[in-house]
C-alpha positions in Angstrom: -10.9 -28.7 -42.0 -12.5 -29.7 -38.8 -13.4 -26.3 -37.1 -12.0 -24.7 -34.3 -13.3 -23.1 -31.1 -12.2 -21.4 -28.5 -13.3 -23.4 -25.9 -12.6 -20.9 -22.9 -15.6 -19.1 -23.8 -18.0 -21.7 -24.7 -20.6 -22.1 -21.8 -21.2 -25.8 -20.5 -24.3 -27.3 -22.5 -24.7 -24.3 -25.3 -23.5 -26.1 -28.5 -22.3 -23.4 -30.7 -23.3 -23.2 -33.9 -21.1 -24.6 -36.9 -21.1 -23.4 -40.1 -22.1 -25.8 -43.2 -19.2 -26.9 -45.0 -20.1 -25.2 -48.2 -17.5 -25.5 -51.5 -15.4 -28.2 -49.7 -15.0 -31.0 -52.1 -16.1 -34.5 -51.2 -12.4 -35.4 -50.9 -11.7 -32.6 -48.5 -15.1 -33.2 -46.4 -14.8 -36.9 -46.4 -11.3 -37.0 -45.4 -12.4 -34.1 -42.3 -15.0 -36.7 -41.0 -12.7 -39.8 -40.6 -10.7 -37.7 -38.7 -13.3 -36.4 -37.3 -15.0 -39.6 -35.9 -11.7 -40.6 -34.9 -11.0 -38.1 -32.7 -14.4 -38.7 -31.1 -14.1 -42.3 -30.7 -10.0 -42.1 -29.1 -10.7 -39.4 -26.8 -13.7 -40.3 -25.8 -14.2 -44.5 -26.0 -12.0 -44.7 -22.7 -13.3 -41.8 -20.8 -15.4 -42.0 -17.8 -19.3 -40.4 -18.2 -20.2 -40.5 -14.2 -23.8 -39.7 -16.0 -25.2 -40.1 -19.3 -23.1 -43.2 -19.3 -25.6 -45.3 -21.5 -26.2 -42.1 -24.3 -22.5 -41.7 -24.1 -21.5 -45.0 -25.4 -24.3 -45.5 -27.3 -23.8 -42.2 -29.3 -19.4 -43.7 -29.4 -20.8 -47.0 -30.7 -22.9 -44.9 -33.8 -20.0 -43.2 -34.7 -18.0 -46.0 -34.6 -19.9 -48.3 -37.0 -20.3 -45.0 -38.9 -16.4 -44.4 -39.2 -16.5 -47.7 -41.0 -18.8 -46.8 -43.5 -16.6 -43.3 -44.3 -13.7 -45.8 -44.9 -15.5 -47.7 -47.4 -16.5 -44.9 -49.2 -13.5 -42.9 -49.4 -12.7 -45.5 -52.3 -15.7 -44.2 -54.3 -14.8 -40.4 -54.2 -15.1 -39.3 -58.0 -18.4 -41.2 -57.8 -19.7 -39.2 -54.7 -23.0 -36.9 -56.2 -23.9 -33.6 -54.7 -26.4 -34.4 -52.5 -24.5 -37.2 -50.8 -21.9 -34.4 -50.0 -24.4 -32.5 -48.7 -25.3 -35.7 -46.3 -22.2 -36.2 -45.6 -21.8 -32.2 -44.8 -24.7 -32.6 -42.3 -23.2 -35.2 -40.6 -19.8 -33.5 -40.1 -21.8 -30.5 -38.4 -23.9 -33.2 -36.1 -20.3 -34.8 -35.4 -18.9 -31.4 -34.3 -22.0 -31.1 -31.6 -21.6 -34.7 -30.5 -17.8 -33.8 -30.0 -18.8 -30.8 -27.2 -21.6 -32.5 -25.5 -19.6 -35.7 -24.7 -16.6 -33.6 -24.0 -19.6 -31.1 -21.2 -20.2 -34.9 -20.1 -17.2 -35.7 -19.1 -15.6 -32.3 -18.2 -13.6 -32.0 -14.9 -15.5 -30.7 -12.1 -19.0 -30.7 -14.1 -20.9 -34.2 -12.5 -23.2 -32.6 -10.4 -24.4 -29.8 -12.9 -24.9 -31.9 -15.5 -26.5 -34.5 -13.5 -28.8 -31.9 -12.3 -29.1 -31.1 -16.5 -29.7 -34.9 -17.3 -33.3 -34.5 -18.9 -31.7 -31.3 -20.9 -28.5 -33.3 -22.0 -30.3 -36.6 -22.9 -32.8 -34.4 -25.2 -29.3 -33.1 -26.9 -28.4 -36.6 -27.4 -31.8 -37.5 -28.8 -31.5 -34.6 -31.0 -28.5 -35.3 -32.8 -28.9 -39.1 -33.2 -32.3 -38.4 -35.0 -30.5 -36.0 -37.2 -27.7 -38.8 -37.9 -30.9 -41.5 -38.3 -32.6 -38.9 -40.8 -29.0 -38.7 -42.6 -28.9 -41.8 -43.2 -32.4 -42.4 -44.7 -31.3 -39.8 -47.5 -28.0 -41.7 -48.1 -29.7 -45.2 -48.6 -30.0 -47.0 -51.1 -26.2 -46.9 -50.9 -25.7 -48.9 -54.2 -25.1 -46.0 -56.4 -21.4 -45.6 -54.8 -20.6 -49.3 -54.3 -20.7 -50.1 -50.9 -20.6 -53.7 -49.8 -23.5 -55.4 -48.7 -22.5 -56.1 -45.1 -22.1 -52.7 -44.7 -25.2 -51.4 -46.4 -26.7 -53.6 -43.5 -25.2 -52.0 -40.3 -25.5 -48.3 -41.7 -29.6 -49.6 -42.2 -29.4 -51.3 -38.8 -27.6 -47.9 -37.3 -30.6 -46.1 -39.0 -33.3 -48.3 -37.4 -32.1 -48.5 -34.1 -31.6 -44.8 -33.6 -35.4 -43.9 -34.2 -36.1 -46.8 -31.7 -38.1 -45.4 -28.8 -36.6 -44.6 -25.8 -33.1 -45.2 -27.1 -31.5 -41.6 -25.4 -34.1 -41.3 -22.3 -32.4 -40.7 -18.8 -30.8 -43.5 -17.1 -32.9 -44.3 -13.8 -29.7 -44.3 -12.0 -29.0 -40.6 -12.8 -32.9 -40.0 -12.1 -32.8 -41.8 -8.8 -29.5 -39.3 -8.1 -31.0 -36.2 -9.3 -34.3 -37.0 -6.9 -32.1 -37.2 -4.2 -30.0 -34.1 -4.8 -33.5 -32.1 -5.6 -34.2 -33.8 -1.5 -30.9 -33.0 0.0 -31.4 -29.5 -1.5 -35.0 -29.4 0.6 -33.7 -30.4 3.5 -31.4 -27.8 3.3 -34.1 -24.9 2.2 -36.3 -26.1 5.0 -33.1 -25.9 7.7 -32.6 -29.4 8.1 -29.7 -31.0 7.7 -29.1 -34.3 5.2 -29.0 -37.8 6.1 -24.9 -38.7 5.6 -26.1 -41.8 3.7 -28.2 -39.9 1.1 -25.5 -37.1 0.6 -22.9 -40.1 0.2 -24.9 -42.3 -1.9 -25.1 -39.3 -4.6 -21.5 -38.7 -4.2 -20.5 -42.3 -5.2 -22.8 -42.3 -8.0 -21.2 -39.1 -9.1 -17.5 -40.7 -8.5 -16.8 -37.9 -6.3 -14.5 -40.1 -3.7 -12.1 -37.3 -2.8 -11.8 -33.9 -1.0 -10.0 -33.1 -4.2 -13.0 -34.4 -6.5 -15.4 -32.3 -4.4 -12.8 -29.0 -4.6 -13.1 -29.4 -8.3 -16.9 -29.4 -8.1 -17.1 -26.4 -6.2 -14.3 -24.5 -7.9 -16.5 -25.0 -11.4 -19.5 -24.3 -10.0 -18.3 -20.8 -8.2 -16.7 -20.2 -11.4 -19.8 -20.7 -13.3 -21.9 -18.6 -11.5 -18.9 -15.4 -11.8 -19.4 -15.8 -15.0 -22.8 -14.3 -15.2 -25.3 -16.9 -15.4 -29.1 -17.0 -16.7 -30.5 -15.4 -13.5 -33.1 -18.2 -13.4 -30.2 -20.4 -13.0 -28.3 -18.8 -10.1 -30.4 -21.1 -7.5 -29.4 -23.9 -8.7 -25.9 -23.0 -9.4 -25.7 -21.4 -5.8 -27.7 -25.0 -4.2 -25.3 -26.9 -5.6 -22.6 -24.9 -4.6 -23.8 -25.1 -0.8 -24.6 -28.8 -1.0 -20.8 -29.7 -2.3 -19.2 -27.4 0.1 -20.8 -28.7 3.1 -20.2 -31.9 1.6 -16.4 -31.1 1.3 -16.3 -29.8 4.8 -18.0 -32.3 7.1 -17.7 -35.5 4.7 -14.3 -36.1 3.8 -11.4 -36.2 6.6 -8.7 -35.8 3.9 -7.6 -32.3 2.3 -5.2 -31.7 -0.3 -3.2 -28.4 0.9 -1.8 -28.1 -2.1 -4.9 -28.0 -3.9 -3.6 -25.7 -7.2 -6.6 -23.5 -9.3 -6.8 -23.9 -12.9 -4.3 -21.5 -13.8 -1.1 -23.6 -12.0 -1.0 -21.5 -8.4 -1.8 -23.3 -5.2 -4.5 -22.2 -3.2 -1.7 -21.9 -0.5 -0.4 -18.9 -2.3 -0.5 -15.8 0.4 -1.5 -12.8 -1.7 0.2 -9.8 -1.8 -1.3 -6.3 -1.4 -0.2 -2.6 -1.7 -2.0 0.4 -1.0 -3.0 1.1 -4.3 -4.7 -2.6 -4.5 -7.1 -3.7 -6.7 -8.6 -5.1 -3.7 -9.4 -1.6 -2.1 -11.1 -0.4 -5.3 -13.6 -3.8 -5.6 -17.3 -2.8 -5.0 -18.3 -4.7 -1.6 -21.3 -5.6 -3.4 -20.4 -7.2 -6.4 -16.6 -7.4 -5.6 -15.3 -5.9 -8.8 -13.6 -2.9 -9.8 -15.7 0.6 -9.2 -16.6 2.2 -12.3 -18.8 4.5 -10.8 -17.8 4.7 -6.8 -20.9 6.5 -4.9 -22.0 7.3 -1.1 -24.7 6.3 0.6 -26.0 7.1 4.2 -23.6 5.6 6.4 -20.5 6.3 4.7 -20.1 3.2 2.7 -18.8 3.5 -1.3 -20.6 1.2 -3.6 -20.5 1.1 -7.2 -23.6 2.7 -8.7 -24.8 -0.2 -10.8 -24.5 -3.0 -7.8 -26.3 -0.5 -5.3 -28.9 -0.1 -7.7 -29.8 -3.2 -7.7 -29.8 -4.1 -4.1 -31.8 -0.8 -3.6 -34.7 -1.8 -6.0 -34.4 -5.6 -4.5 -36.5 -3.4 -1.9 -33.6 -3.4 1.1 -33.1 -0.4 3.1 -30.3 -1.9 4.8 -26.5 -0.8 3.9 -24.7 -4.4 2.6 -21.9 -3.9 4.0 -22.6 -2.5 7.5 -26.3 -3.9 8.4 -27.2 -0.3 9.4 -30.4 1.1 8.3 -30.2 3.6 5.3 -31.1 7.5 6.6 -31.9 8.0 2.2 -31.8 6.2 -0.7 -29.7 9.5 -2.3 -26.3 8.1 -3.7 -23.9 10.9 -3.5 -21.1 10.4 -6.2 -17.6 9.7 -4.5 -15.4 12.1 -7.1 -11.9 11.7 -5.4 -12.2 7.8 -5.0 -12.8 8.0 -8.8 -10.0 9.5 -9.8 -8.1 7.5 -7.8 -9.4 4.6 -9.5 -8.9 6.2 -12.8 -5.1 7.0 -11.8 -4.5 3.3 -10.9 -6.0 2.0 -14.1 -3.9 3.9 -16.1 -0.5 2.8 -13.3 -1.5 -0.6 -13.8 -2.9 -1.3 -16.9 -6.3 -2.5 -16.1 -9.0 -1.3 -18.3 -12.0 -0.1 -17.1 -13.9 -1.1 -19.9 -13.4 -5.1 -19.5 -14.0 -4.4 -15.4 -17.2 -2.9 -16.0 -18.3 -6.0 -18.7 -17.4 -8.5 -15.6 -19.4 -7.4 -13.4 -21.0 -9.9 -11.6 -24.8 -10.1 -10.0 -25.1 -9.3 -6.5 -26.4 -12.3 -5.6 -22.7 -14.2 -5.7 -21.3 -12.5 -3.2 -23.0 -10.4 -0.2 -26.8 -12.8 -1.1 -26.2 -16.7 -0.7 -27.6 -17.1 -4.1 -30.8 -19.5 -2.6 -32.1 -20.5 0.4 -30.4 -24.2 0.3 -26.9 -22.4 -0.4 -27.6 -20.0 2.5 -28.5 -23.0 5.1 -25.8 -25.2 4.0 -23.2 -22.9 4.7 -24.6 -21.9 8.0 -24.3 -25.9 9.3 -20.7 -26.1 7.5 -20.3 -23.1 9.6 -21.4 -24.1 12.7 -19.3 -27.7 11.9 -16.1 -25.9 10.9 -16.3 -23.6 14.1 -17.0 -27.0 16.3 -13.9 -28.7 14.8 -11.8 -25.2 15.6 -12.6 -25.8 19.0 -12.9 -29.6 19.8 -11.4 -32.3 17.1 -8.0 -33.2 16.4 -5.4 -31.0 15.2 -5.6 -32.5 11.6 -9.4 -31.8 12.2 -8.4 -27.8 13.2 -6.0 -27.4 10.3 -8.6 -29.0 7.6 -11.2 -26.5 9.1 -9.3 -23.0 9.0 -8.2 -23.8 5.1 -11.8 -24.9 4.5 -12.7 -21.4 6.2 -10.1 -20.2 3.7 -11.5 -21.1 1.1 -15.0 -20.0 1.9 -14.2 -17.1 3.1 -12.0 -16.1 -0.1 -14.0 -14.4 -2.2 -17.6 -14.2 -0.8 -18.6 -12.0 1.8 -22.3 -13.9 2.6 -19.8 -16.9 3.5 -17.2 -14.4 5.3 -20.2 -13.2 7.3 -21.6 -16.2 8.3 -18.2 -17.8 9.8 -17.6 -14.8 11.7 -21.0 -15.0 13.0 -21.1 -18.5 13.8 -17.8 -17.7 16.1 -14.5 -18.8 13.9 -12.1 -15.8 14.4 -11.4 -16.9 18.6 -10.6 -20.3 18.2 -8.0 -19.7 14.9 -6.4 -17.1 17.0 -5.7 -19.7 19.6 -4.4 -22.1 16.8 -2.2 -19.1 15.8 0.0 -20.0 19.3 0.2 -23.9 17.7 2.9 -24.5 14.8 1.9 -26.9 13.1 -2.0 -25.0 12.5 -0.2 -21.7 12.4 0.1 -20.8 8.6 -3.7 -22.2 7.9 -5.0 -20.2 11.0 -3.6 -17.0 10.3 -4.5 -17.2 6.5 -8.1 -17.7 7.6 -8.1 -14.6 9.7 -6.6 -12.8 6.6 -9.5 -13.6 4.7 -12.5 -12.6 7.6 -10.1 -9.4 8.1 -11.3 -8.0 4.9 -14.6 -7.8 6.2 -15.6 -5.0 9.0 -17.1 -7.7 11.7 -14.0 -9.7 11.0 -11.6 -6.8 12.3 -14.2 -6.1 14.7 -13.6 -9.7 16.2 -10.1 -9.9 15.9 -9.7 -6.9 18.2 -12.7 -7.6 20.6 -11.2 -10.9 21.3 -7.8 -9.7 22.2 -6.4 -10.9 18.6 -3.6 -8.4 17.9 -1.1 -10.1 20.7 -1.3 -13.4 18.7 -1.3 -11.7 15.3 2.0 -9.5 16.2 3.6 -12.7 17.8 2.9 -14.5 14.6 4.7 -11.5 12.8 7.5 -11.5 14.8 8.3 -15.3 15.6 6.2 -16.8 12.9 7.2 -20.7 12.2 7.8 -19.6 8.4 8.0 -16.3 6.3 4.9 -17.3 4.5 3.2 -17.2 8.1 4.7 -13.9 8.9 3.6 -12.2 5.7 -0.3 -13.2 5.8 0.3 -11.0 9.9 1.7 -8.6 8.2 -1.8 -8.3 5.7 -3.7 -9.2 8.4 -2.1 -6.1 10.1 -3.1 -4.0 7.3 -6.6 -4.4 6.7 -7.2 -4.2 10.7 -5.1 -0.5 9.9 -7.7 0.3 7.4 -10.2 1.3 10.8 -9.2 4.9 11.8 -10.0 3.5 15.5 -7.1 0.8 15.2 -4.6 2.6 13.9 -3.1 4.4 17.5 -4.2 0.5 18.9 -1.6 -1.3 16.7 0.8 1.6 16.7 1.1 1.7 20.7 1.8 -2.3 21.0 4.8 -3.4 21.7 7.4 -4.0 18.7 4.8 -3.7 16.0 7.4 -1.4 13.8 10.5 -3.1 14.2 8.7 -6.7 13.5 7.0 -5.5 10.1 10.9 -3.7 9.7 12.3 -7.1 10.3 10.3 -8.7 7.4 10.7 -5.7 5.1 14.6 -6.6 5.7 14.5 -10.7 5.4 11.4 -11.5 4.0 10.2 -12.7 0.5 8.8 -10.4 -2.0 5.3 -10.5 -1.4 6.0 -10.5 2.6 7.9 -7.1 2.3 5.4 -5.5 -0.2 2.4 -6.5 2.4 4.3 -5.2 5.5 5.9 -1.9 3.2 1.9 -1.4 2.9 1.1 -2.0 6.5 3.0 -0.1 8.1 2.1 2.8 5.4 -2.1 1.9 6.4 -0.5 2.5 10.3 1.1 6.2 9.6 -2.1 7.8 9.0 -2.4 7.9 13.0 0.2 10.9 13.0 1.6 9.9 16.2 2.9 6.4 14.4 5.1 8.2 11.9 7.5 9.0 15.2 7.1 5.6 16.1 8.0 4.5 12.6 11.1 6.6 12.4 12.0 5.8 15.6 12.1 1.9 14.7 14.7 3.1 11.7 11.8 2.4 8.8 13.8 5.3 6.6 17.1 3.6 6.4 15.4 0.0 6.0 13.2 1.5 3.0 15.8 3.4 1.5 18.0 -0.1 1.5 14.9 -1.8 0.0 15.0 0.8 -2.8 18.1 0.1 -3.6 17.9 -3.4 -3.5 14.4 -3.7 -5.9 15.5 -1.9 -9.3 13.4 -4.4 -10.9 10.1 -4.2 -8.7 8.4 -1.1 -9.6 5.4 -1.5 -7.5 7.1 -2.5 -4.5 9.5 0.7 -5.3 5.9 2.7 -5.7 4.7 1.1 -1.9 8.2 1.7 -0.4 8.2 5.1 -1.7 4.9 6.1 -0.5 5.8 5.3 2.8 8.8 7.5 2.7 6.6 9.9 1.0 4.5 9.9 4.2 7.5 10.4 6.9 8.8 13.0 4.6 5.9 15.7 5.9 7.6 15.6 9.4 10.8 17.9 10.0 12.1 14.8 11.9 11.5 12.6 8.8 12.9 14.3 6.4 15.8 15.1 8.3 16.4 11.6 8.9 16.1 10.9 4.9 18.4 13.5 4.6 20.9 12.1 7.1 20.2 8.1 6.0 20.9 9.7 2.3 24.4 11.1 3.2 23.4 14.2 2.0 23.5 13.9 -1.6 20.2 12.6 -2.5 21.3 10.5 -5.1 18.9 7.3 -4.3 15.5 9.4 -4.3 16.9 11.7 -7.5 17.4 8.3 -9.1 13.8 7.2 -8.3 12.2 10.1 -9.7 14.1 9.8 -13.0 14.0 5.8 -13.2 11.0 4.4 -11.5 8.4 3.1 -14.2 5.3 3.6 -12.2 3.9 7.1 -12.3 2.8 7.1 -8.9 6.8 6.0 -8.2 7.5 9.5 -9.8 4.7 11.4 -8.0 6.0 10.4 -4.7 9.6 11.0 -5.2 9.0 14.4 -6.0 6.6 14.9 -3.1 9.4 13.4 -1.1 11.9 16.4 -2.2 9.0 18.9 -2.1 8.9 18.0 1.5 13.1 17.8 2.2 12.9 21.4 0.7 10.7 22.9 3.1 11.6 20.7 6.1 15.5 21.1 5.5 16.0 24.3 3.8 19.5 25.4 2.0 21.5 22.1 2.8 18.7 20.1 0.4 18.2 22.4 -1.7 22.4 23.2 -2.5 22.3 19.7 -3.4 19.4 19.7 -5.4 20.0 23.0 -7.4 23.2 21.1 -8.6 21.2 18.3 -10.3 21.4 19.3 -14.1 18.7 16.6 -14.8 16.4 17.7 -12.4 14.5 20.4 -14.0 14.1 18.9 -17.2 12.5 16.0 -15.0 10.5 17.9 -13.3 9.3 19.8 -16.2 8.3 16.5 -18.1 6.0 15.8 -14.5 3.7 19.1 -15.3 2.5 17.3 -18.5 3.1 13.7 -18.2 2.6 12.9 -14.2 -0.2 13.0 -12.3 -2.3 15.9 -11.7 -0.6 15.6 -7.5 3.3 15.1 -8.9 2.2 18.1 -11.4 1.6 20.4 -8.4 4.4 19.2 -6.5 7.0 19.6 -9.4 5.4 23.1 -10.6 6.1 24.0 -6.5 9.4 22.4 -6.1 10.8 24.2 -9.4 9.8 28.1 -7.8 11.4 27.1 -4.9 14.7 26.1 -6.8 14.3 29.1 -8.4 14.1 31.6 -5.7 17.0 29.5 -4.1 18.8 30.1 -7.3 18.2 33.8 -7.5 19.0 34.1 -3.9 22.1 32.6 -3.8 23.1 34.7 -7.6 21.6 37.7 -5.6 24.1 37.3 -2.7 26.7 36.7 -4.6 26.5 39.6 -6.8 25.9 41.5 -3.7 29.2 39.8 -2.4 31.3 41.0 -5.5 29.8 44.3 -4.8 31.2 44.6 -1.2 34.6 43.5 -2.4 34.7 45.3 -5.8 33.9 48.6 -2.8 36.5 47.1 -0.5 39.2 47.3 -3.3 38.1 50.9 -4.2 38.9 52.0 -0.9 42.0 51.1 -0.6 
């Protein structure tokens, strides 16, 4: 009967309340608490406690000498009153508590938090051994159930000792660390950076020895603070964070590339995006999913809620841009809405849950405090020094730290490309062996305008389309192809990219031979590059149709990848030269895109089929539409689109269906007409 908790949602330090153990009998209860104690004592007696080591143990030892006692008495059941099952009921809730504070003690990735929580945790650990001493007091005398003398002495002894003064107080070791975190964290505030020896003596008391400890610290501590913290506790969650990540940057040499996240996948993993991307419909501010998209004064789409905020923080500036705001007037963004709306309900996502984790500004675009903000700026400044000067293990150890700073937080995005990172890892993109850690770190400052900004300024997109082309793996030639992407998102780049050199057949060349995620992100690419009309010509030219239409045939069981591929062919449909190239790549029948508009899961698979035979229609006249009036499917298909599609494939199916009607009655016109002629012919003979 011991209780259960989800422990995923439990917050580090807030001991959730347990419910009395009302109408158990003794048996039941007693029985619960051995195993109870147990539990405690094997998974914990061996265990580690880098602080709290001497409440830990002492709080084991209690329970162990207690477990003895729970033993002795489990003899005595049918004797066990009332009210000493109500003691021992107490105790089994007190045990519960003890069980989740020593397992936030020792919980991966948690040292510096709760070190910086000691005079918190060791009051918790007061707390429940004074309940356990008060227990006991009701318990004794213990003669009324039998139990020995020798251990009627230690349970009185156990009792004794736990009200002795000063029993759970903080270990000076963990005070003497917490002092000098609380200086380190000064030092950084007031722009100064930390004596190696301080920062390293608090890591060794800690037992954070390794890059890989240090990851784990960080990875906890950003996770903690994305998980909406107490406001008041943001500073110290975001201190901490800077203080560990400088540490991880400029004091360990080592770095574990295949550092894996709590869910299995490597850090090493090179996302994949699509034009309909989560990523494009994330708030800049708070870096979730729009609920609400509006405008403001430069252009820039926010979602309401986050702007809000940073408006009433008393900033005139726009986050993302830096540029002063004309008006504070947010002008709602209807169509990016919708859009959003249409992709929640393609994918799945629910709004709902979005809009609940929704996280305060200050993790992402603020540093969170002033000692995060300083401490990333001198890892910044570091990081950017060993791009250009240290060793090539040095270089490669820099651009994935950059990586992994720069992943999800645009204050730390910001700062790198300010302190001068994207030249240097666009020379390392020319070296093998830094290659694939270079040109991952450019993918993650190219989601951020400055970061495209500096990638073209600096002469970038000849090393980012070599790395396409002649990359040293397909894992380095995918992250180009993203990187390609996101610079294709500026109108201004667009003609840029399109005009170099190869661009189309290279991104063709990993549609053709490259993994699954390295054709989706250079299907999208090359899709973000043919909104500069001139590059659909380009595109065609480079024989994109043929290769898409392959990769069609070949993904049946990737619907989104079908959706990207068929947006692209969606796109080069609108030109006469496009579609007749479809047409001719097709072999005239059609058969591959009528398949895709009956079989593709995705709606927006459907809605861009139909555009794409909406557009061979008007672009190639009778020969399309001969083939498509023979279709007996079609019309039911296109019928089910007015009601079930999008509100887009609606309008394109209601069109596409008069215009194979009118075809129809044409063609039945001119035949009647044609019997006519020859019925006359006859006569006049």
């Amino acid at each position: 009967m011991i209780q259960r908790f989800d422990r995923t949602d439990r917050r580090i330090l807030d001991l959730p309340a347990v419910h009395p153990c009302e109408g158990i009998s003794p048996a039941t209860l007693l029985e619960s608490l051995i195993k109870l104690s147990h539990t405690i004592i094997s998974n914990y007696q061996s265990k580690s406690f880098p602080t709290q080591r001497k409440n830990a143990r002492e709080t084991i030892r209690q329970i162990s000498i207690l477990s003895i006692f729970f033993e002795e008495i489990k003899e005595q059941i049918p004797e066990i009153s009332d009210s000493i099952a109500l003691c021992l009921s107490e105790l089994h809730i007190t045990f519960q508590k003890i069980r989740f504070l020593l397992e936030d003690c020792s919980r991966e990735g948690a040292k510096a938090l709760i070190l910086m929580k000691s005079n918190s945790v060791s009051t918790h650990f007061q707390t429940l051994t004074r309940v356990i001493a008060t227990t006991l007091d009701i318990l004794l005398p213990l003669n009324s159930i039998g139990i020995s003398p020798e251990i009627t002495e230690l349970v009185q002894m156990l009792s004794t000792q736990a009200r002795r003064p000063g029993l759970m107080d903080t270990d000076p070791r963990d005070e003497a660390a917490l002092r000098g975190v609380i200086l380190v964290l000064n030092q950084f505030e007031n722009r100064f950076e930390p004596d190696p020896f301080t920062t390293r003596r608090i890591l060794a008391h800690l037992g954070i020895r390794t890059w890989s400890e240090c990851r784990k610290e960080t990875r906890f501590l950003d996770e903690r603070i994305r998980a909406e913290p107490d406001e008041r506790e943001v500073p110290l969650l975001s201190g901490l964070l800077g203080f560990l990540s400088y540490c991880r940057g400029v004091l360990f040499d080592d770095c574990d590339f295949n550092d894996h996240n709590s869910d299995g996948r490597s850090d090493r993993g090179f996302e994949a995006i699509s034009f309909l991307s989560f990523e494009d419909f994330r708030c800049p501010i708070s870096l979730e999913l729009m609920t609400d998209p509006v405008t403001v004064s430069t252009g820039q789409t926010y979602d309401r809620v986050s702007i809000q905020k940073w408006l009433k923080q008393g900033s005139l500036l726009c986050p993302k841009t830096g540029e002063k705001l004309k008006t504070a007037d947010l002008i709602p963004n209807t169509n990016l809405k919708k859009l959003i709306q249409r992709f929640c309900t393609e994918y799945g996502v629910s709004i709902a849950k979005s809009r609940k984790k929704n996280r305060d500004l200050s993790s992402t675009i603020l540093p969170g405090s002033p000692a995060n903000a300083e401490a990333i700026k001198f890892l910044s400044e570091y990081l950017v020094l060993s791009l250009g000067y240290g060793t090539d293990h040095q270089k490669n150890k820099a651009a994935y730290e950059i990586r992994l700073l720069a992943k999800s937080n645009i204050f730390n995005r910001a700062r790198l490309i300010e302190s001068g990172s994207v030249p240097p890892l666009l020379e390392m993109c020319n070296n093998p062996m830094l290659q694939e850690n270079a040109v991952s770190a450019l993918l993650k400052l190219s989601k951020q305008p400055s970061g495209q900004t500096s990638i073209l300024e600096n002469s970038g997109l000849n090393p980012i389309i070599e790395v396409l082309k002649n990359g040293v793996s397909q894992e380095s030639r995918q992250t180009a192809a993203a990187v390609i992407f996101y610079l294709s998102s500026v109108h201004k780049y667009r003609r840029i990219i399109g005009e170099h050199d190869g661009i189309f057949p290279s991104l063709l060349e990993v549609v053709k031979n490259g993994t699954a995620c390295g054709k989706k992100n250079s299907v999208v690419a090359i899709f973000a590059l043919l909104f500069h009309h001139k590059n659909r010509t380009r595109a065609i030219e480079a024989g994109a149709v043929s290769t898409l239409l392959n990769l069609l045939e070949a993904s049946p069981d990737k619907p989104e990848l079908q959706t990207d591929a068929l947006a692209v062919l969606s796109a080069l449909a609108d030109s006469v030269d496009g579609s007749v190239e479809i047409v001719r790549a097709s072999s005239s029948d059609l058969s591959l895109i009528l398949r895709c508009l009956q079989n593709v899961e995705t709606r927006a698979g459907k809605e861009y089929s139909v555009s794409i035979l909406h557009s061979l229609c008007l672009n190639c006249g009778d020969d399309v539409l001969d083939v498509l009036s023979k279709e007996a499917s079609l019309m039911s298909v296109l019928y089910s689109l007015l009601t079930e599609g999008t509100s887009h494939a609606g309008r394109k199916a209601r069109s596409l269906i008069k215009i194979l009607q009118k075809f129809c009655e044409t063609r039945l016109s001119s035949m009647i007409g044609e019997v006519g002629r020859e019925q006359r012919f006859v006569n006049v003979r």
